[in-house]
C-alpha positions in Angstrom: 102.8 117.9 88.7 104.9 115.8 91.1 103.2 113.2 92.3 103.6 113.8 96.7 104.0 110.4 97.6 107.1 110.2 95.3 108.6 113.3 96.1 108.2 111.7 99.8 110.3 108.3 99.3 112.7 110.0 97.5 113.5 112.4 100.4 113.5 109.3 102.6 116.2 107.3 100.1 118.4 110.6 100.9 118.7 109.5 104.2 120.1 106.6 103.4 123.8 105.9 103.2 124.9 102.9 101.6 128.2 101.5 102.5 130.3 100.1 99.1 133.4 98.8 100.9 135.4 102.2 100.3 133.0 105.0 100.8 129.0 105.5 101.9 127.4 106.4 98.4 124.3 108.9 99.1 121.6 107.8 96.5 119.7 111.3 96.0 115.7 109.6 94.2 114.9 105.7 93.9 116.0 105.7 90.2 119.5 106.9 91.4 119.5 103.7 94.0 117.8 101.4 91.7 120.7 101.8 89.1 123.6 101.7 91.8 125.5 98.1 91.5 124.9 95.8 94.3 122.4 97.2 96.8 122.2 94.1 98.8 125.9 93.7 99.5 126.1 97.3 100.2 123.5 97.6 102.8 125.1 94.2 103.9 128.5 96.2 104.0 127.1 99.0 106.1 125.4 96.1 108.6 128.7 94.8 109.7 130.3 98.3 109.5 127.5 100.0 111.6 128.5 102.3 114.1 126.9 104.2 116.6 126.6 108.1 116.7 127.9 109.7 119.3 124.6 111.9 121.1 123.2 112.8 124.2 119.3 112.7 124.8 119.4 116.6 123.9 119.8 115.8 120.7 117.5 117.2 118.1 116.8 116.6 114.2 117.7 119.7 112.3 114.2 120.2 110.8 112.5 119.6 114.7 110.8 122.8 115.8 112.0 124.9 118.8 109.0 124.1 120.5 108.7 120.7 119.8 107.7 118.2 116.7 108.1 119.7 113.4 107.4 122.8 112.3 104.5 123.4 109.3 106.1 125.9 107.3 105.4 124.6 103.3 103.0 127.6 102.1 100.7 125.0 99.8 100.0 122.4 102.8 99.3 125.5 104.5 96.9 127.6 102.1 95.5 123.9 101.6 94.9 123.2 105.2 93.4 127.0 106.0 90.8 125.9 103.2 89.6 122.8 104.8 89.2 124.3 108.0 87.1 126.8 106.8 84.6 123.9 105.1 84.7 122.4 109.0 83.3 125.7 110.7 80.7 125.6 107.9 80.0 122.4 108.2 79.7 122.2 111.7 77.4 125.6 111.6 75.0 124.3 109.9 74.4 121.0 112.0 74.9 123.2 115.4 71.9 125.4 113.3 69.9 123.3 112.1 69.8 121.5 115.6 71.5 118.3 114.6 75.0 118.4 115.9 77.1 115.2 115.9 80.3 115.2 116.2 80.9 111.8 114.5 79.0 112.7 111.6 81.5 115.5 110.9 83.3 114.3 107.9 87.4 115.2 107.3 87.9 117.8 104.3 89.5 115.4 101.3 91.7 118.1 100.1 93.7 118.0 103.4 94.4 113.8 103.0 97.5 112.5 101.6 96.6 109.7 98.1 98.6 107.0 99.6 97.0 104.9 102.4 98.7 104.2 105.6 99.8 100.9 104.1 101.8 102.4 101.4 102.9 105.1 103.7 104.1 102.7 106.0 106.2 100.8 103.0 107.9 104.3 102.9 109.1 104.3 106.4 110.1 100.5 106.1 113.7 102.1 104.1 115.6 101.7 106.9 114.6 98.1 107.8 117.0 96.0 105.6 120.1 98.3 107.6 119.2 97.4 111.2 117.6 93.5 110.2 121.1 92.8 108.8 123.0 94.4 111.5 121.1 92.6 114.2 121.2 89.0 112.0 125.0 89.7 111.9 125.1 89.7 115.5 125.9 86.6 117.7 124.9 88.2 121.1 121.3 88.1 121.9 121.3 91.2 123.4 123.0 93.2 121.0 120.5 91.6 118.4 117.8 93.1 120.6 119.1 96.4 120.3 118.8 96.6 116.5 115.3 95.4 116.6 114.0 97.8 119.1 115.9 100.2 117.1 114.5 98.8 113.4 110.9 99.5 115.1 111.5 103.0 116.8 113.1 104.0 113.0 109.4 103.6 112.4 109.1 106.9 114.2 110.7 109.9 112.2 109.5 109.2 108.6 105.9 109.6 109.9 105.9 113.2 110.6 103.7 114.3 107.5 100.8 116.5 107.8 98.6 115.5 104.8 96.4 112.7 106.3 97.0 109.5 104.7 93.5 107.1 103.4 92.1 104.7 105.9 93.0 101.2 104.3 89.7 99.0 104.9 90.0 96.1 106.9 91.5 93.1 104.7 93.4 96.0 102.8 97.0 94.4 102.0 99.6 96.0 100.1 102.9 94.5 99.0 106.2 96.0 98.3 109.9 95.2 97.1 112.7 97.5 98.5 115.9 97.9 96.3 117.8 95.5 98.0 115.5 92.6 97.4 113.7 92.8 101.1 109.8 92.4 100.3 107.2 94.0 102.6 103.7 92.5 103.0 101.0 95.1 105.3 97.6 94.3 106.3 94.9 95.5 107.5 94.0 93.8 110.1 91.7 95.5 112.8 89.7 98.6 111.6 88.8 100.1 114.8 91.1 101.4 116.3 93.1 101.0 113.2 95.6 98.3 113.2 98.4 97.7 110.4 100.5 94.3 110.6 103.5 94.6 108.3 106.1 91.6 107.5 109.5 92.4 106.1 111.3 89.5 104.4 115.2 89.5 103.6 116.8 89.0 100.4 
């Protein structure tokens, strides 16, 4: 069975285009990318070739939802989700019955959670951060370096749309990680509630 969490970074790795001096190169799974000469000079390549896309704030991702967000259409996640829902009404009944209703007592179906925590899942949306790091070490105008930090941090954003819940990482929780290119990521957590993840990306 494929393991979710894998199929996940390796859709995430397609979004990447590495720049090789001639051409992007498209790596299609992490083995692809991992066997691909000289990731670090390529994602360095792409730094100082970056260019911005041309879009206006009406611009939407081609898997967004007409209505908004993104659209829950994969028929397991679904039939999965329908399940746990069902357990919730009964589980709820029977407090609401038995006169003993508390909402924080109400515990979240396992079979709808993700089996990554929100560490590892955030080491999965940290692919893009050796690309906009370079691009904004490359630059020699402050604000222009500013620009590819705040947009390092919002790139944050659009890898996060999954709908299995990911584990809550305990406090202390760490988790390390090594992208491709040699960048190393170090998460902890550091507040349990509300839940707050520090991470620390590190160039080659």
């Amino acid at each position: 069975m494929l393991n979710p969490y894998n199929q996940r970074r390796d859709e995430l790795y397609k979004s990447v285009a590495i720049y090789d001096g001639d051409e992007f190169f498209t790596p299609q799974s992490i083995d692809d990318l991992q066997t691909h000469v000289s990731i670090e000079q390529k994602i360095i390549g792409l730094a100082k070739n970056f260019a911005t896309l041309n879009r206006s704030d009406d611009y939407r991702a081609a898997d967004a939802a007409k209505e908004g967000g993104f659209a829950l259409d994969d028929p397991v996640i679904l039939s999965k989700f329908r399940s746990a829902f069902k357990e919730l009404i009964v589980q709820v009944g029977k407090m609401i019955l038995s006169g003993n209703f508390e909402l924080y007592k109400v515990s979240f179906p396992i079979k709808a959670m993700s089996p990554v925590s929100i560490l590892q899942l955030l080491a999965t949306c940290s692919l893009h951060a050796p690309l906009y790091l370079n691009a904004a070490a490359l630059q020699t105008d402050p604000v222009e370096r500013m620009k590819f930090v705040m947009t390092n941090s919002l790139s944050y954003i659009y890898p996060t749309h999954c709908f299995d819940k990911p584990l809550n990482p305990i406090l202390g929780e760490t988790y390390e990680a090594q992208l491709p290119d040699g960048s190393k990521l170090f998460l902890e957590q550091v507040i349990h509630h509300p839940p707050i993840s520090y991470i620390h990306v590190t160039g080659p």
